[in-house]
C-alpha positions in Angstrom: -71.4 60.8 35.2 -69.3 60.2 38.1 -68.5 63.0 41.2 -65.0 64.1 40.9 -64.0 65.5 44.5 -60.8 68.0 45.0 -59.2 67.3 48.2 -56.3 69.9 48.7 -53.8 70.0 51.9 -54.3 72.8 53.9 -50.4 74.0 55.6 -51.4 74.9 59.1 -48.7 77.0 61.4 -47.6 73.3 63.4 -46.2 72.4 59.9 -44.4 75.7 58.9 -43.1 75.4 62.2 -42.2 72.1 62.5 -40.7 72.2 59.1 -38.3 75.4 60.0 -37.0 73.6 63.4 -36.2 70.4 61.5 -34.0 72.7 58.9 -32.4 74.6 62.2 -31.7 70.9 63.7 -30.2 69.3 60.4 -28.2 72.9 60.4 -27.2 72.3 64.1 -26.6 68.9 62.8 -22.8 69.4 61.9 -21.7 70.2 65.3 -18.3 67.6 66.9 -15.1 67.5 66.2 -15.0 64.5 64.3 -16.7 63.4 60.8 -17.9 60.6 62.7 -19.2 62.4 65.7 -21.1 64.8 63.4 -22.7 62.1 61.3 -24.2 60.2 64.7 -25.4 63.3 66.1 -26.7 64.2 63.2 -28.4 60.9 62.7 -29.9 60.6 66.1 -31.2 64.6 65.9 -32.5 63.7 62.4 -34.3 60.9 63.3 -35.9 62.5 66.1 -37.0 64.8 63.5 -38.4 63.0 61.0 -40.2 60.8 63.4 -41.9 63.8 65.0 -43.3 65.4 61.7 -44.3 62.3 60.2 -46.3 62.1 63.5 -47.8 65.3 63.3 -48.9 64.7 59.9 -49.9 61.7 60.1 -47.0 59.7 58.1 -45.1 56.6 59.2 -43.1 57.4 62.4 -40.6 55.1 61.6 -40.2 56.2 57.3 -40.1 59.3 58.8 -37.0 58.0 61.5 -35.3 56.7 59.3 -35.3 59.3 56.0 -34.8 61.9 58.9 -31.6 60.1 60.6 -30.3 59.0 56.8 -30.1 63.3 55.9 -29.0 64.1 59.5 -26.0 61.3 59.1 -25.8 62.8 55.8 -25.5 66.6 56.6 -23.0 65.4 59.6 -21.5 63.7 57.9 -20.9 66.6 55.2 -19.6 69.5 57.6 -17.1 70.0 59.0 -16.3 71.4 62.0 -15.4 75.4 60.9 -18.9 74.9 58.9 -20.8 75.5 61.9 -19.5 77.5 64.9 -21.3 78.0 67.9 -18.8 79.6 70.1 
C-alpha cells in the first residue's frame, strides 16, 4: 500500500499583505487623464506587482510580470478618470 502525503499551503501575513497592496495598486491603477495614460501606468504598476508576489511565493517572476501588467493595462485601461479621484 502506498503513503499518501497531504501537503497544504499555509497563507502567512507577507501574502495577505502582499495580496491587499497589489489590489490597492491595480485600484490606484486608473489614475491619468487619458485611456492610454491609464492603461501604461497601470501596466508598468501591474507588472511590478505581479513580478514581486510571484517572487515572494516562489512563482515565475516573469508569468507573474506579465499577468500582472496584462490586468493593470486592463484595469487602466477600464477607468476612467472620475473613477478614481485622488484630489
Amino acid at each position: 500500500m502506498h503513503n499518501l502525503v497531504k501537503t497544504s499551503r499555509v497563507v502567512t501575513p507577507r501574502l495577505v499583505t502582499l495580496s491587499a497592496i497589489a489590489a490597492m495598486t491595480l485600484a490606484l491603477a486608473g489614475c491619468g487623464t487619458t485611456t492610454s495614460e491609464r492603461a501604461t501606468s497601470g501596466a508598468g504598476v501591474g507588472a511590478a506587482v505581479g513580478a514581486g508576489a510571484a517572487a515572494v511565493t516562489g512563482g515565475s517572476v516573469t508569468q507573474g510580470a506579465v499577468i500582472g501588467g496584462g490586468v493593470g493595462a486592463a484595469t487602466g485601461a477600464a477607468t476612467d478618470e472620475d473613477d478614481i479621484n485622488l484630489d
